[in-house]
PDB file of N, CA, C, O and CB in Angstrom:
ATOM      1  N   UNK A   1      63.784  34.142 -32.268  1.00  0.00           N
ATOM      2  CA  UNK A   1      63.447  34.725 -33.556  1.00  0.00           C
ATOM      3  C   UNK A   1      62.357  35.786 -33.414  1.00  0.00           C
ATOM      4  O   UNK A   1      62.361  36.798 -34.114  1.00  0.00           O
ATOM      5  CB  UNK A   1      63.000  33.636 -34.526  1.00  0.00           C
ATOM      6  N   UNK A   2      61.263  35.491 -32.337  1.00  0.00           N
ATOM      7  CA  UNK A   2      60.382  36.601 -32.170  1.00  0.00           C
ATOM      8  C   UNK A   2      61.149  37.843 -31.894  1.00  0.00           C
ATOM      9  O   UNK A   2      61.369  38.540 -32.884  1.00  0.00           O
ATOM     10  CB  UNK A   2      59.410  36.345 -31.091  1.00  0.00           C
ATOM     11  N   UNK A   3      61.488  38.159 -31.034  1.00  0.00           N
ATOM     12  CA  UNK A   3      62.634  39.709 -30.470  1.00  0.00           C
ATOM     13  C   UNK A   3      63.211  39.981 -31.745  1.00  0.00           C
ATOM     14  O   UNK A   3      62.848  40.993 -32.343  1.00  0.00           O
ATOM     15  CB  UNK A   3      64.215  39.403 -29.120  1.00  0.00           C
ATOM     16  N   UNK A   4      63.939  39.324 -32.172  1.00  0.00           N
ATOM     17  CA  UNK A   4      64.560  40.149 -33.512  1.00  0.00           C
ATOM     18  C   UNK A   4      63.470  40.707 -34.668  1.00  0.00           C
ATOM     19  O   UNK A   4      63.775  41.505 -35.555  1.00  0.00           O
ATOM     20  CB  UNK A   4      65.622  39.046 -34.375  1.00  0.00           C
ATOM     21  N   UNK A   5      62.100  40.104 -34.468  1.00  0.00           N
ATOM     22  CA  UNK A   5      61.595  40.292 -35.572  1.00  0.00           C
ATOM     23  C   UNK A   5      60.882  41.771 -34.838  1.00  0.00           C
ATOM     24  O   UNK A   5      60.680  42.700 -35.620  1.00  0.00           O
ATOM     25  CB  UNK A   5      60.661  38.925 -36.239  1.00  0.00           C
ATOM     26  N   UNK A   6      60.645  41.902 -33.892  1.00  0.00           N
ATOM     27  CA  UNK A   6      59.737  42.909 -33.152  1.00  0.00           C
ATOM     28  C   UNK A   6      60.803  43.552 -33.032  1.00  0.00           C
ATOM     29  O   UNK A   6      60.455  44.570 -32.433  1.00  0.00           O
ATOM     30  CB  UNK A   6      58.853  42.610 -31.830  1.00  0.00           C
ATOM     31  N   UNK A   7      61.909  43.613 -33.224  1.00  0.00           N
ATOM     32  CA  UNK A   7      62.748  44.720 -33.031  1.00  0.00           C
ATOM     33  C   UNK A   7      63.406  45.535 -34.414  1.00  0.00           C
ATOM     34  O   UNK A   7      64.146  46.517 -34.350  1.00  0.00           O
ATOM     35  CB  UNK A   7      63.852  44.158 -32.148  1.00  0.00           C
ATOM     36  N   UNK A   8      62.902  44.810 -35.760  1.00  0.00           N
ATOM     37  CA  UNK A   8      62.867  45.221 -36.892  1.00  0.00           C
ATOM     38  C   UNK A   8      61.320  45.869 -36.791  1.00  0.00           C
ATOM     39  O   UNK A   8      61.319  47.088 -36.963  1.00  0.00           O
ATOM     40  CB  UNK A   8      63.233  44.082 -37.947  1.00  0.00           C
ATOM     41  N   UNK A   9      60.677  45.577 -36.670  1.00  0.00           N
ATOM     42  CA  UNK A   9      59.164  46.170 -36.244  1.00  0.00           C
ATOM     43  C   UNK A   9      59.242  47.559 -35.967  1.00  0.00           C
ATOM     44  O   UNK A   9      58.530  48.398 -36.519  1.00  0.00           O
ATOM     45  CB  UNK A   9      58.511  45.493 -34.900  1.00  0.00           C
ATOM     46  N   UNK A  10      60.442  47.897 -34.783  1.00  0.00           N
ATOM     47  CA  UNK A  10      60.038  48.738 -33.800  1.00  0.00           C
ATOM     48  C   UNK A  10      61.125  49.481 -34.641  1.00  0.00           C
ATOM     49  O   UNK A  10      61.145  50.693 -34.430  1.00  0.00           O
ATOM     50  CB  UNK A  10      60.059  48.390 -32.080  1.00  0.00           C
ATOM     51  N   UNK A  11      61.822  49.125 -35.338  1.00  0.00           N
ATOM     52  CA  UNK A  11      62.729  50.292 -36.125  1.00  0.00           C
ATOM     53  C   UNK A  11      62.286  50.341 -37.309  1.00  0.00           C
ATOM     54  O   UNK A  11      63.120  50.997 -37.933  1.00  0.00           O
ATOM     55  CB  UNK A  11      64.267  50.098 -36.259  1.00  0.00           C
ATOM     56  N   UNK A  12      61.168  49.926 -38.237  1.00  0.00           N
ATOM     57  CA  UNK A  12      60.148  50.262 -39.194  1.00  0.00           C
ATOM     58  C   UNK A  12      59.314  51.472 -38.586  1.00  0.00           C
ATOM     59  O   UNK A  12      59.249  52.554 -39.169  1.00  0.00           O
ATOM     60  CB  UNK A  12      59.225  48.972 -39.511  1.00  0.00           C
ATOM     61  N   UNK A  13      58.649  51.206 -37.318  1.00  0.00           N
ATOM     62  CA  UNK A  13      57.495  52.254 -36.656  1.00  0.00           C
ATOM     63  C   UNK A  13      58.403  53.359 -36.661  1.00  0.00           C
ATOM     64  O   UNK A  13      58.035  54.189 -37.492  1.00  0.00           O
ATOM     65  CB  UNK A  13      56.777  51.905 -34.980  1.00  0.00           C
ATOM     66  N   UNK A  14      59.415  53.684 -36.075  1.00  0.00           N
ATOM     67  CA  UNK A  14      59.935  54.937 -35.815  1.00  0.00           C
ATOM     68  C   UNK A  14      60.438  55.590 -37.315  1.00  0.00           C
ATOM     69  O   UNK A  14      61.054  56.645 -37.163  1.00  0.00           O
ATOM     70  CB  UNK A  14      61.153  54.766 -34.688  1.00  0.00           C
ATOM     71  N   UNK A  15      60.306  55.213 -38.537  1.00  0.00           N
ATOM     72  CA  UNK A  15      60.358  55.812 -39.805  1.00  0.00           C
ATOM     73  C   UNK A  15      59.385  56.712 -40.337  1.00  0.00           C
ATOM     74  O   UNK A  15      59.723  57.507 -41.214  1.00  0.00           O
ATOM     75  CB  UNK A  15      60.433  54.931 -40.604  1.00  0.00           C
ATOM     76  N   UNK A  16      58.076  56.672 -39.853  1.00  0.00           N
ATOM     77  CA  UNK A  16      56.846  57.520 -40.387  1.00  0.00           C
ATOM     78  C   UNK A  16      57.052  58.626 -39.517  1.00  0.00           C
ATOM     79  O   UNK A  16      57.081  59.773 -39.964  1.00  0.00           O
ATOM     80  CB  UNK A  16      55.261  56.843 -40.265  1.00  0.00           C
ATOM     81  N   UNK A  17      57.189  58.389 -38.389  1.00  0.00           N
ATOM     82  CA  UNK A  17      57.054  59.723 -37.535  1.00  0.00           C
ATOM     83  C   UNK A  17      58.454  60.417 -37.777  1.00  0.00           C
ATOM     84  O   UNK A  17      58.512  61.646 -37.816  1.00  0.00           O
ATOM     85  CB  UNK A  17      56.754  59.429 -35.778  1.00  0.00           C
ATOM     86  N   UNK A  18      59.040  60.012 -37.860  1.00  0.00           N
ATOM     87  CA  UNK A  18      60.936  60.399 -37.881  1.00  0.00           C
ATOM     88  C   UNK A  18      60.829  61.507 -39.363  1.00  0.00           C
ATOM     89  O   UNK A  18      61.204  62.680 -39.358  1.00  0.00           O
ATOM     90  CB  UNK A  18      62.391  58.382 -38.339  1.00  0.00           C
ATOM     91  N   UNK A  19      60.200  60.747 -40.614  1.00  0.00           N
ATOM     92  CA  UNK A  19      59.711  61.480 -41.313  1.00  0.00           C
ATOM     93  C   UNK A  19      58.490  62.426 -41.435  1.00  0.00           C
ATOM     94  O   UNK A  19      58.542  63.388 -42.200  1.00  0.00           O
ATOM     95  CB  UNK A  19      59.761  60.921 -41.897  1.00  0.00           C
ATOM     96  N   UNK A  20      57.755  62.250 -40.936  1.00  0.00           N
ATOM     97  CA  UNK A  20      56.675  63.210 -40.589  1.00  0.00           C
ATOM     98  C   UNK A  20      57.081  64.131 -39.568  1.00  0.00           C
ATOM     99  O   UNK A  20      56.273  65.057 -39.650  1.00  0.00           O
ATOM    100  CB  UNK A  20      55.458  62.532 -40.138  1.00  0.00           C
ATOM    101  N   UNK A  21      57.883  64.371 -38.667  1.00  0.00           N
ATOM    102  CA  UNK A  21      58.320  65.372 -37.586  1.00  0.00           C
ATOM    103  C   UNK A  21      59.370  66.488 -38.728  1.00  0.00           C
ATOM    104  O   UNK A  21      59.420  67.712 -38.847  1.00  0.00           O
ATOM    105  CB  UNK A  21      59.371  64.385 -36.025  1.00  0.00           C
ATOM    106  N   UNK A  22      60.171  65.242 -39.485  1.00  0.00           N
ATOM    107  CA  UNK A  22      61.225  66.546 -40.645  1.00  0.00           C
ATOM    108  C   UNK A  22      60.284  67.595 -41.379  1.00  0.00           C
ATOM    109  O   UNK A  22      60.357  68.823 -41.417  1.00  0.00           O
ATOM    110  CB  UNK A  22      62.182  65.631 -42.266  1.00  0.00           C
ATOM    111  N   UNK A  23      59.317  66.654 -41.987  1.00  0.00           N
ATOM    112  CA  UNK A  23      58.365  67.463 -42.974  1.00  0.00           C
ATOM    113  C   UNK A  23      57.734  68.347 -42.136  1.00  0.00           C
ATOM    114  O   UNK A  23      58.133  69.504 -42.265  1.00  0.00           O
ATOM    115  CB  UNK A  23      57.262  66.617 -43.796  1.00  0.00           C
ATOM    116  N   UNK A  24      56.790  68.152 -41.237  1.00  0.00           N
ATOM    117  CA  UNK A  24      56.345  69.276 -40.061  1.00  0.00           C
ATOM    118  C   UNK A  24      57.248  70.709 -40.483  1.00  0.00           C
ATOM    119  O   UNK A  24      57.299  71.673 -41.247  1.00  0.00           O
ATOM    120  CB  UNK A  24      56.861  68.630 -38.202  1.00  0.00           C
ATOM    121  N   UNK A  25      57.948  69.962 -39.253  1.00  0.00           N
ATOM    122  CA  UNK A  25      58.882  71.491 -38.939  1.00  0.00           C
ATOM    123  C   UNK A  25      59.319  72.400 -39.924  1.00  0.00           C
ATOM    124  O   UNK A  25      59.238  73.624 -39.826  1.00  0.00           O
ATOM    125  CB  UNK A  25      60.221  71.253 -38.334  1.00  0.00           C
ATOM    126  N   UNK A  26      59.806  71.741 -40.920  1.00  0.00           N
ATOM    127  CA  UNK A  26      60.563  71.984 -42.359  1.00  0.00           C
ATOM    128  C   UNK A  26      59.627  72.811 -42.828  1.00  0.00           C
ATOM    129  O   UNK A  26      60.184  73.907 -42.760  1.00  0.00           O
ATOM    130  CB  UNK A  26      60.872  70.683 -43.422  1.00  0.00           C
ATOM    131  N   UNK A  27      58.503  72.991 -43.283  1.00  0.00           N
ATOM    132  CA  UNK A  27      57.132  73.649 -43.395  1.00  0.00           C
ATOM    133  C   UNK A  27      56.636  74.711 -42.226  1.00  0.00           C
ATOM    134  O   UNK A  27      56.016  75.717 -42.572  1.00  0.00           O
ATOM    135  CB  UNK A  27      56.105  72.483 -43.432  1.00  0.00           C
ATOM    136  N   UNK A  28      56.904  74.478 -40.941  1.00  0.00           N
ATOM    137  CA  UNK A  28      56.395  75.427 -39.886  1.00  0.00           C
ATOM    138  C   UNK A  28      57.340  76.690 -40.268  1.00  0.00           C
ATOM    139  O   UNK A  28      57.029  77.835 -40.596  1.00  0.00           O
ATOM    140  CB  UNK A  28      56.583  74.815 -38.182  1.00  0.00           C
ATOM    141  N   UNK A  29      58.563  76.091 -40.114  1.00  0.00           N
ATOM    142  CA  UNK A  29      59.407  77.369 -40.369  1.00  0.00           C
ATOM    143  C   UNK A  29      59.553  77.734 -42.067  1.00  0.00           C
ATOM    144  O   UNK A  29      60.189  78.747 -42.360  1.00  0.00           O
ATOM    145  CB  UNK A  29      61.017  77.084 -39.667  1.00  0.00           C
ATOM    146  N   UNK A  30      59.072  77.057 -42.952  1.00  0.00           N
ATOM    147  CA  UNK A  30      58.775  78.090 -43.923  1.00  0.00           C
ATOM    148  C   UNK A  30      57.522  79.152 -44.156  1.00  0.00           C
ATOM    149  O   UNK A  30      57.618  80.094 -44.942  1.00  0.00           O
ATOM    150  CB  UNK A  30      58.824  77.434 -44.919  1.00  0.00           C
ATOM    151  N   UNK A  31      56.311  78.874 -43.355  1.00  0.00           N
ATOM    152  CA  UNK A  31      55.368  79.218 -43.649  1.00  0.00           C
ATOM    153  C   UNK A  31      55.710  80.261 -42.484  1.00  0.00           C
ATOM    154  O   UNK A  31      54.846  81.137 -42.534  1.00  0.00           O
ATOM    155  CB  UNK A  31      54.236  78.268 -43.804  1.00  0.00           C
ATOM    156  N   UNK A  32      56.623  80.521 -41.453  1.00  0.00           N
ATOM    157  CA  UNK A  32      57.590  81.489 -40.219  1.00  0.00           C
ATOM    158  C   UNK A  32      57.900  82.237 -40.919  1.00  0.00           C
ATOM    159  O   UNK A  32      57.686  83.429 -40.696  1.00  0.00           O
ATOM    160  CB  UNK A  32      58.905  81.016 -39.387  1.00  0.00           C
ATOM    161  N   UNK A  33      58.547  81.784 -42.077  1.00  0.00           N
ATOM    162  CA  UNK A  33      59.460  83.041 -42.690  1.00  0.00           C
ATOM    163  C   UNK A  33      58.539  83.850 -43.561  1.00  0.00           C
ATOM    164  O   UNK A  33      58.714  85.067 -43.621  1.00  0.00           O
ATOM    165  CB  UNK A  33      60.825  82.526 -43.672  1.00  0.00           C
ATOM    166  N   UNK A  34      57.673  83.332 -44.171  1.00  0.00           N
ATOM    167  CA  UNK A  34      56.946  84.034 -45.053  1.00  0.00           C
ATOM    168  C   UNK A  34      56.127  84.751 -43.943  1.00  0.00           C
ATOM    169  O   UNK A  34      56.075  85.978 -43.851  1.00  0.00           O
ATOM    170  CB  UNK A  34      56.155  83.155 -46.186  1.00  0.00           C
ATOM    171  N   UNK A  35      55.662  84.120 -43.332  1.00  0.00           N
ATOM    172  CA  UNK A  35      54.244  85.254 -42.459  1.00  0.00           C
ATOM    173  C   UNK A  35      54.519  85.577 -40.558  1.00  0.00           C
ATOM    174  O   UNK A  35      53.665  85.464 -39.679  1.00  0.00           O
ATOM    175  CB  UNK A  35      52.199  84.012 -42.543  1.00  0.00           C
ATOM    176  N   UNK A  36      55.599  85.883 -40.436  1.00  0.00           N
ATOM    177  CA  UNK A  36      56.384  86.185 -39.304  1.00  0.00           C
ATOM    178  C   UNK A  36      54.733  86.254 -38.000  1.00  0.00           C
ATOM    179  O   UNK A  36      54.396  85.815 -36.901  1.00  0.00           O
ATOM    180  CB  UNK A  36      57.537  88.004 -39.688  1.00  0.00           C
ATOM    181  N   UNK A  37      54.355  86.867 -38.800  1.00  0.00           N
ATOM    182  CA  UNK A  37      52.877  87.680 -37.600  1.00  0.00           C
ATOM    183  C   UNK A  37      52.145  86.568 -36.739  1.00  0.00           C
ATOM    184  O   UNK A  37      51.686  86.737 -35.609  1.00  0.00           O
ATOM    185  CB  UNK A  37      51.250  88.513 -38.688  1.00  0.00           C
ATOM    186  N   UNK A  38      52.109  84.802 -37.868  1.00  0.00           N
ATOM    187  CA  UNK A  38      51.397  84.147 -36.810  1.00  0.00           C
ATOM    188  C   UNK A  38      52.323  82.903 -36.819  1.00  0.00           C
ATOM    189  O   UNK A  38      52.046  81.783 -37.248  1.00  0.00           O
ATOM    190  CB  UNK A  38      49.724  83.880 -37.074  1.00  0.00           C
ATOM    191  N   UNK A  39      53.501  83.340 -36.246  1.00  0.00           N
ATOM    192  CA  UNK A  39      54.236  82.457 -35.750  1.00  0.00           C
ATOM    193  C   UNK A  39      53.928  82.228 -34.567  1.00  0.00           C
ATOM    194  O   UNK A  39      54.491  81.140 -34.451  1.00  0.00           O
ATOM    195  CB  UNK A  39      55.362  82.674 -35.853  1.00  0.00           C
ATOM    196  N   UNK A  40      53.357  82.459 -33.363  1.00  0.00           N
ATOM    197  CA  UNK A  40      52.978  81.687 -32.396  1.00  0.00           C
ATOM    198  C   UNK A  40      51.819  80.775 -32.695  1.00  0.00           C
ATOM    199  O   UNK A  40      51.851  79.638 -32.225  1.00  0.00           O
ATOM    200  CB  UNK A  40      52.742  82.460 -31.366  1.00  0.00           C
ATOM    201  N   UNK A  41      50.619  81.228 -33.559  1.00  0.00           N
ATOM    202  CA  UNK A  41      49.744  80.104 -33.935  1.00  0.00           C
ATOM    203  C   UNK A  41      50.356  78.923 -34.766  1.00  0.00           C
ATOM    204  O   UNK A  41      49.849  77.805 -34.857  1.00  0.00           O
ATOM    205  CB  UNK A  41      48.631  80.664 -34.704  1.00  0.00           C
ATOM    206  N   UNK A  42      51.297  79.256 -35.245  1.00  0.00           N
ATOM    207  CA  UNK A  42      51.768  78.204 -36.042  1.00  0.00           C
ATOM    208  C   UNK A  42      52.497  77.274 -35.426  1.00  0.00           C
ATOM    209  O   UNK A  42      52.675  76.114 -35.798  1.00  0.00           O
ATOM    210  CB  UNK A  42      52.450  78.617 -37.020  1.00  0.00           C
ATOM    211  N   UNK A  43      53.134  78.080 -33.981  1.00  0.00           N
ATOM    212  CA  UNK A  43      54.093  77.252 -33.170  1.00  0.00           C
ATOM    213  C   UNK A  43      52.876  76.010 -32.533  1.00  0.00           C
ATOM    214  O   UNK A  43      52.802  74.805 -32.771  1.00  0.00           O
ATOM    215  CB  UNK A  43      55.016  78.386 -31.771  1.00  0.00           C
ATOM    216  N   UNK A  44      52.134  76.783 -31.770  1.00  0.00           N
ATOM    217  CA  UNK A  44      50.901  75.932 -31.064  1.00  0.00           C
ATOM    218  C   UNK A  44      50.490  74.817 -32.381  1.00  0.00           C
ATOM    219  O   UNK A  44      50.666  73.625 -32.131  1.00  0.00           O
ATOM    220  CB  UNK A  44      49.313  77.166 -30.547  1.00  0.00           C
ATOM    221  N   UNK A  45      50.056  75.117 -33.493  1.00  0.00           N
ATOM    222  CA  UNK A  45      49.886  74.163 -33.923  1.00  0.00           C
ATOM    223  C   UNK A  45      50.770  72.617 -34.112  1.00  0.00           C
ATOM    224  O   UNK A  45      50.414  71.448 -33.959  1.00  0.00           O
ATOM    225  CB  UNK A  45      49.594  74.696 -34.710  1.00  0.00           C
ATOM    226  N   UNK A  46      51.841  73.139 -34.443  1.00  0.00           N
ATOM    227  CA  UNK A  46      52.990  72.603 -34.908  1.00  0.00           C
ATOM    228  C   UNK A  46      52.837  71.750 -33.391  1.00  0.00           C
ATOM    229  O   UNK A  46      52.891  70.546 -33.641  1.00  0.00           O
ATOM    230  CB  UNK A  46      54.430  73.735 -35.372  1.00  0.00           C
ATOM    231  N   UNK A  47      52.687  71.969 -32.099  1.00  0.00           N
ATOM    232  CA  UNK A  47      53.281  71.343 -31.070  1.00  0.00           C
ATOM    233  C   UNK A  47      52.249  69.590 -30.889  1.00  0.00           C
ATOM    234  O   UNK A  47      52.584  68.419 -30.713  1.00  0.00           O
ATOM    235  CB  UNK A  47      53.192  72.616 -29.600  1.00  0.00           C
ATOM    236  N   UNK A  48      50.632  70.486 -31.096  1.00  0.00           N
ATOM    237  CA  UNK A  48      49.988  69.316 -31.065  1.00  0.00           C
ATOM    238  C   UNK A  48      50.057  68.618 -32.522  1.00  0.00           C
ATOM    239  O   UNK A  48      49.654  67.455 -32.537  1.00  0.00           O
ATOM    240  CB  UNK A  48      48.578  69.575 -30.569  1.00  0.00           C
ATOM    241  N   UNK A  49      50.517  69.164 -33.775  1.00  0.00           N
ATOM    242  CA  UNK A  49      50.690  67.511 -34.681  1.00  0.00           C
ATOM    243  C   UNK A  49      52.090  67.066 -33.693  1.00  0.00           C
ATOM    244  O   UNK A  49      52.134  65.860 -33.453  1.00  0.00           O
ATOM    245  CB  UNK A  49      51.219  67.651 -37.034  1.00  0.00           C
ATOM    246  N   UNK A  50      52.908  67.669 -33.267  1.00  0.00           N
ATOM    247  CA  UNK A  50      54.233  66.859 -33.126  1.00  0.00           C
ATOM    248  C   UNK A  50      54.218  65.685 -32.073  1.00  0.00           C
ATOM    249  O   UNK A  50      55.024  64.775 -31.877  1.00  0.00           O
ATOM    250  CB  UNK A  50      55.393  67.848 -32.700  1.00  0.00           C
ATOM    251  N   UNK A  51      53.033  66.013 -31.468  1.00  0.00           N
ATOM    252  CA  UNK A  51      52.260  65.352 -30.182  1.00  0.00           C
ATOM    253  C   UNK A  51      51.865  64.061 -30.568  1.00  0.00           C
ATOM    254  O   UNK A  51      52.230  63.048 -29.971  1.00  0.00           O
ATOM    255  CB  UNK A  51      50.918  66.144 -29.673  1.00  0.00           C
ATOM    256  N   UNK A  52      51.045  64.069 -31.664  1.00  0.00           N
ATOM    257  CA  UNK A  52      50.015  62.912 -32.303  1.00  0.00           C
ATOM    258  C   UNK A  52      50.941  62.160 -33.193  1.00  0.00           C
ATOM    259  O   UNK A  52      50.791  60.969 -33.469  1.00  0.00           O
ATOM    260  CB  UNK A  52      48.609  63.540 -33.260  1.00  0.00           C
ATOM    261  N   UNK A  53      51.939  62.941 -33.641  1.00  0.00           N
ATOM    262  CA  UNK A  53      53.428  62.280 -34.502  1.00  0.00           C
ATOM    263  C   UNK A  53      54.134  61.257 -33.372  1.00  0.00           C
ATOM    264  O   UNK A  53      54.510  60.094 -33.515  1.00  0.00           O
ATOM    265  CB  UNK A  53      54.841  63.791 -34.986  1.00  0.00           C
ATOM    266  N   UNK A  54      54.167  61.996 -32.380  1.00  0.00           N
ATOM    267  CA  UNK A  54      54.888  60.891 -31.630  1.00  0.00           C
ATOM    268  C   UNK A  54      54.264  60.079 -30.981  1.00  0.00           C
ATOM    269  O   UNK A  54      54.763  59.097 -30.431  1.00  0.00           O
ATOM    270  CB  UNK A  54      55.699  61.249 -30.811  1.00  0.00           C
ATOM    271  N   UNK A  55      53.153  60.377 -30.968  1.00  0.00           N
ATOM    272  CA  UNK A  55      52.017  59.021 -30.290  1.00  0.00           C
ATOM    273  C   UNK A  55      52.218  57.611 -30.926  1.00  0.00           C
ATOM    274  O   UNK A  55      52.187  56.503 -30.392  1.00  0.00           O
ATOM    275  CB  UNK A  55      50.203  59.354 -30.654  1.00  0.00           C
ATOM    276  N   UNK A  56      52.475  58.046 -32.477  1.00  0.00           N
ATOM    277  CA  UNK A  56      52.960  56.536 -33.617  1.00  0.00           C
ATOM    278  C   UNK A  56      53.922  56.123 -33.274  1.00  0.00           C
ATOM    279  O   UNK A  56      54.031  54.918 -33.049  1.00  0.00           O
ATOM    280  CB  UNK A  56      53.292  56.638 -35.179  1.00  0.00           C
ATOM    281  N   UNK A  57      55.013  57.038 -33.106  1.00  0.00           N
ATOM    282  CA  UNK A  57      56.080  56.277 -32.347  1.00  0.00           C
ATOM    283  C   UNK A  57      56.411  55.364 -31.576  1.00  0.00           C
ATOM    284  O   UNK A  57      57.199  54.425 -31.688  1.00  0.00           O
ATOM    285  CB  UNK A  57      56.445  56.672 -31.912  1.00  0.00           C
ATOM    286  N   UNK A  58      55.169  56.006 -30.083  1.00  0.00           N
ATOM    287  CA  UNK A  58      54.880  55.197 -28.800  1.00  0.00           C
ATOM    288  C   UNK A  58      53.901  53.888 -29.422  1.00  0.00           C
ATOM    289  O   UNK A  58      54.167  52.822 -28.866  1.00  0.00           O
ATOM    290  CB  UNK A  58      53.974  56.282 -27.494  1.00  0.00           C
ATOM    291  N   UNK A  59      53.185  53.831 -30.123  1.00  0.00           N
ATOM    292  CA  UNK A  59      52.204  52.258 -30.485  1.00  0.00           C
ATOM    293  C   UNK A  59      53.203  51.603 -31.081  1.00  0.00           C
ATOM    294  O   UNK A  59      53.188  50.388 -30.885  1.00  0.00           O
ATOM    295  CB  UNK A  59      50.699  52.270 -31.660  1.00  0.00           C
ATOM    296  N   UNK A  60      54.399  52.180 -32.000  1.00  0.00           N
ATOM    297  CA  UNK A  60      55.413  51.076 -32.231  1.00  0.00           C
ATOM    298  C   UNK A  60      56.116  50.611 -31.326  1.00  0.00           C
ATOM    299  O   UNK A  60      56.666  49.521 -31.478  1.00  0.00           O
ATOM    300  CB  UNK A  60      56.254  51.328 -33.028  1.00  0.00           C
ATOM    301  N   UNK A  61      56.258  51.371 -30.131  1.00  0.00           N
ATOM    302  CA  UNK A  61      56.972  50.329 -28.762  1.00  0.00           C
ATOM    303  C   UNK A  61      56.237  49.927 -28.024  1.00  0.00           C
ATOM    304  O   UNK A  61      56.651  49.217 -27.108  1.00  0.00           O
ATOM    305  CB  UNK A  61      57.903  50.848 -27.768  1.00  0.00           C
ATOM    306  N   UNK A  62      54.846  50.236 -28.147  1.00  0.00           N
ATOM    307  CA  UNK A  62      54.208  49.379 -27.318  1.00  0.00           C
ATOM    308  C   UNK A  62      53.931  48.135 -28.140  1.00  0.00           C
ATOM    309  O   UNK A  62      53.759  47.044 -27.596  1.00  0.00           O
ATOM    310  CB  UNK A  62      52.984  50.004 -26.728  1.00  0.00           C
ATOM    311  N   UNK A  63      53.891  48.302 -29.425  1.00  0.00           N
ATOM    312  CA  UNK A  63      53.613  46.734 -29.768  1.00  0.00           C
ATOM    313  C   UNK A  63      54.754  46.164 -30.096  1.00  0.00           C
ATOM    314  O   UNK A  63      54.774  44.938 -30.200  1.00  0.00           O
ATOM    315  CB  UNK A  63      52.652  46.432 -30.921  1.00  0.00           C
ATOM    316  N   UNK A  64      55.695  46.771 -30.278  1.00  0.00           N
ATOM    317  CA  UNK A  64      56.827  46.118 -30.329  1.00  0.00           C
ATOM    318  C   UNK A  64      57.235  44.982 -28.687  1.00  0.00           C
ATOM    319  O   UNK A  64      57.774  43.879 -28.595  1.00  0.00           O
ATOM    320  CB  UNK A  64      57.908  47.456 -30.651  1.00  0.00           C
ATOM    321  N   UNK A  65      56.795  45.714 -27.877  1.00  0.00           N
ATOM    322  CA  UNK A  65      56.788  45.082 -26.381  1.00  0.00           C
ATOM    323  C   UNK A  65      55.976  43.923 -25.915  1.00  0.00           C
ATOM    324  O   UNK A  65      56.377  42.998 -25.208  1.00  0.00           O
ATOM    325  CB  UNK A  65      56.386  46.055 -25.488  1.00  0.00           C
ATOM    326  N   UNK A  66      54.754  44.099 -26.413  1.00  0.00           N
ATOM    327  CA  UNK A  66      53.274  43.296 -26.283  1.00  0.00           C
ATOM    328  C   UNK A  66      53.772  42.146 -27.326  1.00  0.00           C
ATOM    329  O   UNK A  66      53.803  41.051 -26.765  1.00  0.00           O
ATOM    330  CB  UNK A  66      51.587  44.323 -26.870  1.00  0.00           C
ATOM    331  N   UNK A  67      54.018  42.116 -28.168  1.00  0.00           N
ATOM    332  CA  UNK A  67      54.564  41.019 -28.869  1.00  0.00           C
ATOM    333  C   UNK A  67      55.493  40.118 -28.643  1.00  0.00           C
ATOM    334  O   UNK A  67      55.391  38.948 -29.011  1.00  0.00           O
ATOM    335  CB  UNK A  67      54.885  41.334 -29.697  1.00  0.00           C
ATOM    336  N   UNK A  68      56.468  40.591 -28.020  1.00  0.00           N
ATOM    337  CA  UNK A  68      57.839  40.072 -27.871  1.00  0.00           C
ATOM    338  C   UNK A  68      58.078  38.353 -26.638  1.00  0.00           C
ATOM    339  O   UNK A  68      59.195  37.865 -26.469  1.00  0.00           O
ATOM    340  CB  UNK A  68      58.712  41.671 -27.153  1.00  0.00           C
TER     341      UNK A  68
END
């Protein structure tokens, strides 16, 4: 019963970031289209949230693992 429950766990964790990576991007490239000029600052930015987005990801499999 533990594994199944840590494995509903670990497919709860991957919902915030899954949604937070759509919203990101979805926004990088609108704020692209409007202001073409600092699309590379925007890219760089965009790379380190997508970084720290998926870091949540990784603590949901690591505790999904540590638990189990």
């Amino acid at each position: 019963m533990t594994g199944n429950i840590a494995t509903v766990g670990y497919g709860l964790a991957t919902i915030g970031p899954g949604i937070g990576l759509g919203v990101m991007i979805g926004q990088t490239q609108i704020a692209t289209a409007r202001q073409p000029e600092v699309a590379g600052r925007l890219f760089t930015n965009m790379m380190i949230g997508a970084a720290l987005i998926e870091v949540l990801g990784l603590l949901g499999l690591v505790a999904g693992l540590m638990f189990t």
